[in-house]
C-alpha positions in Angstrom: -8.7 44.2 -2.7 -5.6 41.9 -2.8 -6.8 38.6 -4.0 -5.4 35.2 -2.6 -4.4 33.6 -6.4 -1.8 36.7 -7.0 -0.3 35.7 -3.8 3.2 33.5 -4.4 4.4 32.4 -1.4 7.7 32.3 -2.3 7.3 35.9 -2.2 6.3 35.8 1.3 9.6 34.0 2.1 11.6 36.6 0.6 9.6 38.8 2.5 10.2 37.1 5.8 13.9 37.0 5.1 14.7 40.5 3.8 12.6 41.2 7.4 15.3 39.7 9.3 18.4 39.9 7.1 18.0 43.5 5.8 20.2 42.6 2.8 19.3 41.3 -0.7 23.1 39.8 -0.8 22.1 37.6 2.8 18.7 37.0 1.1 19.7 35.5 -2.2 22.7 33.3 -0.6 20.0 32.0 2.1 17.3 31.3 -0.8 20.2 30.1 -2.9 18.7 33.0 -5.2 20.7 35.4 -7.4 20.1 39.1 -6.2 18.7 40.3 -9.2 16.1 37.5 -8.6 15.3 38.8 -5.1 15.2 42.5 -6.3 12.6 41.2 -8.9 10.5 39.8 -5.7 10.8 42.6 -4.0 9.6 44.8 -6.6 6.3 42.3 -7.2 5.6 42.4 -3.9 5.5 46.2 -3.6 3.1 46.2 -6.5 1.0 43.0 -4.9 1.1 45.6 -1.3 0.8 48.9 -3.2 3.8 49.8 -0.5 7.4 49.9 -0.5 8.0 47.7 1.9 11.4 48.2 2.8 13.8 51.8 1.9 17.5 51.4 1.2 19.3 53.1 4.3 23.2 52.7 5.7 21.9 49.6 8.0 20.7 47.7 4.8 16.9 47.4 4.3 14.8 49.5 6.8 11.0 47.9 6.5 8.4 50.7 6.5 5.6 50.6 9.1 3.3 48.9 6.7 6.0 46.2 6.5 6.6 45.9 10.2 2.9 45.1 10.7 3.3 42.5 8.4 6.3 40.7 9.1 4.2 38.9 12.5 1.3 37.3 10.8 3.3 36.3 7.6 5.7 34.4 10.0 3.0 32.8 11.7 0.9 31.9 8.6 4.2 30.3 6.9 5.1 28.6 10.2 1.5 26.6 10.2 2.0 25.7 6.4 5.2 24.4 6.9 3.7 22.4 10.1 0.1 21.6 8.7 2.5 19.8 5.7 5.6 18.9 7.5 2.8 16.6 9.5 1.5 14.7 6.2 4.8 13.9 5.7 5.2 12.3 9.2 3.8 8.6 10.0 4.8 7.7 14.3 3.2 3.8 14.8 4.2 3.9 18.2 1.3 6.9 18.6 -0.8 6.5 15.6 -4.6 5.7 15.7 -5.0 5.2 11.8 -7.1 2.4 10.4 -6.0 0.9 7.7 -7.9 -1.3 5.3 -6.4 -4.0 3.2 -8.0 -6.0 0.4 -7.0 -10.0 0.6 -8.5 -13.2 0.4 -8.9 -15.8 2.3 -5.3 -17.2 2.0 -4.2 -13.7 2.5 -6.0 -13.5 6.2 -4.3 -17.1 6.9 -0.8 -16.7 6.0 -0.8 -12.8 7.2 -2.9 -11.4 10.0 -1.7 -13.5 12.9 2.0 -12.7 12.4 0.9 -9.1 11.7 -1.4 -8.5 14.6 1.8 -10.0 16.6 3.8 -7.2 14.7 1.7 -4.3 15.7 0.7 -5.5 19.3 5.3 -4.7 19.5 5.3 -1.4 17.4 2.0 0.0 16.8 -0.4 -0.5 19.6 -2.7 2.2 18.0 -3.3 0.7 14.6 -6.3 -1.3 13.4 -6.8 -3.0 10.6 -9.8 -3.8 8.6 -10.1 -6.2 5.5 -12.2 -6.7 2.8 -12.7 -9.0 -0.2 -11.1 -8.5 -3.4 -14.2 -9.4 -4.7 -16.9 -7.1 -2.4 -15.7 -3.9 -3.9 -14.4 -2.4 -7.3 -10.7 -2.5 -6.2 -9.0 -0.3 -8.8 -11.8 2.5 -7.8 -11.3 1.9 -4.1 -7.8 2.3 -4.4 -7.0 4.8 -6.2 -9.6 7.1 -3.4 -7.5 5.5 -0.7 -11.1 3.9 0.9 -8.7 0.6 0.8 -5.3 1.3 1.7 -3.4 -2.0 -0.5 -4.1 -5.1 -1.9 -2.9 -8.1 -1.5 -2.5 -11.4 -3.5 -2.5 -12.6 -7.1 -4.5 -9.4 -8.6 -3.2 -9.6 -12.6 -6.1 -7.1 -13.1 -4.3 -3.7 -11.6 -2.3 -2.6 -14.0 -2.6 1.1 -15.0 -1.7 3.5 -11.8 -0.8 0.8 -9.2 2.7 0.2 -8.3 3.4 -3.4 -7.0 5.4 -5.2 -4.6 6.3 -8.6 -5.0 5.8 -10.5 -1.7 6.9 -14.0 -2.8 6.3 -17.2 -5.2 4.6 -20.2 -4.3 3.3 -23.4 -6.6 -0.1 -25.2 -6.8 -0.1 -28.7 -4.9 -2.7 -31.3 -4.3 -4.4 -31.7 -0.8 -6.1 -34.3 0.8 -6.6 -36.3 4.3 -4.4 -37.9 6.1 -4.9 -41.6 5.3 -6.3 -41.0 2.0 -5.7 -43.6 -0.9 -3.6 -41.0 -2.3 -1.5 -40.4 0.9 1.9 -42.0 -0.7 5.4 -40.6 -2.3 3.5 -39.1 -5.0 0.8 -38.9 -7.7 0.1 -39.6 -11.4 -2.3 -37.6 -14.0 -4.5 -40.4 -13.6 -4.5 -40.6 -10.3 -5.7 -37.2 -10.1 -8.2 -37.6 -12.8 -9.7 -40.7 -11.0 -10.3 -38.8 -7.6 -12.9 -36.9 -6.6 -12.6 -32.7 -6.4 -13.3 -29.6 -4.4 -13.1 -26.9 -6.5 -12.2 -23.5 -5.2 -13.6 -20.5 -7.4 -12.0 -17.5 -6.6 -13.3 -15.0 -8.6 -11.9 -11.6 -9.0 -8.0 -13.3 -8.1 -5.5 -14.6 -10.7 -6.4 -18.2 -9.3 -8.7 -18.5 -11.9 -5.4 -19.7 -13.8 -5.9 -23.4 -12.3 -9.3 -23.9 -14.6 -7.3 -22.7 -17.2 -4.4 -24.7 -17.3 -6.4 -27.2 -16.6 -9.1 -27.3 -19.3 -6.1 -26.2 -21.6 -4.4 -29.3 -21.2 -7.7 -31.2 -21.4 -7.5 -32.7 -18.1 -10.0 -34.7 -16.7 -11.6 -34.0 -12.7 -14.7 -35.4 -11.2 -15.8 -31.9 -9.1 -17.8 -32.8 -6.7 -18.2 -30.1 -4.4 -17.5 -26.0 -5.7 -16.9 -23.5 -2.9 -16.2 -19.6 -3.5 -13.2 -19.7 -1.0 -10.3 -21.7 0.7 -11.0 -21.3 4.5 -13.4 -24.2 4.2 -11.2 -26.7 2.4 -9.6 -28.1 5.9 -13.2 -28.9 7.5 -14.6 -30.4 4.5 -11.0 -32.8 3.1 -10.5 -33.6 6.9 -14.2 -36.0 7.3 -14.0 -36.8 3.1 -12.0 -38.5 0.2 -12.1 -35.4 -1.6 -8.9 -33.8 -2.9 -8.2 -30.2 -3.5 -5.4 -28.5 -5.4 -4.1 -25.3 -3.5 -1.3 -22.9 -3.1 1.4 -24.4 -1.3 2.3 -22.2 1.7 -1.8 -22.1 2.7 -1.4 -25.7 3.1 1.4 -25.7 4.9 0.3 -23.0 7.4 -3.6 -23.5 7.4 -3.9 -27.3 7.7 -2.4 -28.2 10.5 -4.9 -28.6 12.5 -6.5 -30.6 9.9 -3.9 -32.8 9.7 -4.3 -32.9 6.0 -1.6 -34.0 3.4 -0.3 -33.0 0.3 2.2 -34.0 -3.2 3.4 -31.7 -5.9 0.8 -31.6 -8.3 0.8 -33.6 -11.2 -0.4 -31.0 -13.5 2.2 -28.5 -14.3 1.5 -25.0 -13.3 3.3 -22.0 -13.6 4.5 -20.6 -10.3 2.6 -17.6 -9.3 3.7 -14.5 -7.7 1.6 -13.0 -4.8 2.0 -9.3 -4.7 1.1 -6.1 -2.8 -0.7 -3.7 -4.9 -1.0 0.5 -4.1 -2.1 3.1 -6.3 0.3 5.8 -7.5 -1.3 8.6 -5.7 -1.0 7.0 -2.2 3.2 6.5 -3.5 4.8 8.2 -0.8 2.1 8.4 1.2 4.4 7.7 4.7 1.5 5.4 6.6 1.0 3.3 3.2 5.0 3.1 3.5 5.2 2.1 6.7 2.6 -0.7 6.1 4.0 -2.0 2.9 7.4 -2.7 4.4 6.0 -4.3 7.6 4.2 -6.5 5.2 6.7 -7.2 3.1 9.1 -7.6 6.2 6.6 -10.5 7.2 6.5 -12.3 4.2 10.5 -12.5 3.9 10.6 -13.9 7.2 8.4 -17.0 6.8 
């Protein structure tokens, strides 16, 4: 009984093609194969049939009956392979259906889900999209089993296996109401240290580098108020004298409404880059492709 691990199925493609051709010399140019090569198939696929498959004649290679029953079901079978994977290598957004799932934070939802919902509603009516925190799953493991299709934000903790995409820089600054006693050209060290703080703890991001810099330097705040997220920062600065330091292009996007203020920050922080994250395996993957560049497209434009 033939068993399906001997199988090659390059074999089955010189098979096909001495089918048709009838000539080793057509066969090997087609295949870009050297005869000798595709008289070496031939002869290990009469041993893997335990037939001859095709006799030397004066119209090239005459297939023997056993061949001729063959040559139909090989064509078909290599005709759905070559489908079945020509179609994982295919990604249409104007037809797909595919839900994708993207970690982010809170900033991440701000700054891109309205201009990207925009996006698809033009180019992929199909698609939906689902987020989750970096925080509510073991990223890394999520990722690399493609149960969440990127990441996004400042993520210094995939390293190993991820490929990332750098979507842009932006700067810590501080924010406050509009009329606070802060609300002028600009603000000292001590006036920062004399006001009273909402602290945002982020866990899980690279944001954690504010505390840092910040207890390195030996910097002094009054924290008031500590809340595990941004998206609350414009309701709760809006109705208080509290002051918050956050990345710049949140403020300038999410506080409108608020109509919150803000000044560079007096306490030097590095710039920060905000990426998109993928693991290796999902690389060329042409959906995670598709999304990256929309993404990426998005954040170049604003």
């Amino acid at each position: 009984m033939l068993n399906l691990r001997d199988v090659d199925l390059n074999l089955l493609v010189v098979f096909l093609e001495l089918y048709r051709e009838r000539r080793v010399s057509v066969v090997a140019e087609q295949l870009g194969l050297t005869q000798p090569a595709v008289s070496n198939a031939l002869a290990r696929l009469r041993k893997m049939m335990n037939d001859e498959l095709f006799l030397r004649s004066a119209r090239g290679m005459e297939p023997t009956p056993y061949a001729v029953q063959l040559a139909e079901p090989i064509a078909e079978a290599l005709t759905r392979i070559r489908d079945t994977l020509e179609r994982q290598l295919e990604f249409d957004p104007t037809t797909s259906t595919r839900k994708f799932t993207v970690a982010m934070t809170d900033l991440g939802e701000i700054h891109f889900l309205p201009r990207l919902m925009r996006r698809l509603g033009e180019v992929a009516p199909g698609v939906t999209i689902s987020t989750v925190r970096n925080t509510a799953v073991n990223l890394a493991d999520e990722l690399e089993a493609g149960r969440v299709d990127l990441a996004l934000g400042l993520l210094p903790q995939l390293k190993g296996g991820f490929f990332q995409r750098l979507l842009f820089r932006q700067r810590y600054v501080c924010l406050f109401r509009e009329g606070h006693a802060l609300d002028r050209e600009s603000m000292s060290l001590d006036d920062f240290e004399a006001a009273q703080h909402i602290v945002v703890v982020a866990g899980g991001t690279g944001h954690a580098i504010v505390d840092d810099t910040i207890a390195r330097r030996n910097v002094k705040r009054d924290v008031r108020l500590s809340v595990p997220h941004f998206v609350a920062l414009g309701h709760i600065l809006s109705t208080t004298d509290l002051i918050a330091t956050a990345p710049e292009r949140y403020v300038r996007e999410g506080m409108k409404p608020f109509k919150l203020k803000y000044l560079p920050h007096p306490v030097p922080f590095p710039e920060f880059d905000v990426n998109l994250f993928w693991h290796a395996k999902f690389h060329k993957e042409p959906g995670s492709q598709w999304l990256r560049n929309e993404l990426a497209g998005l954040a170049e434009t604003h």
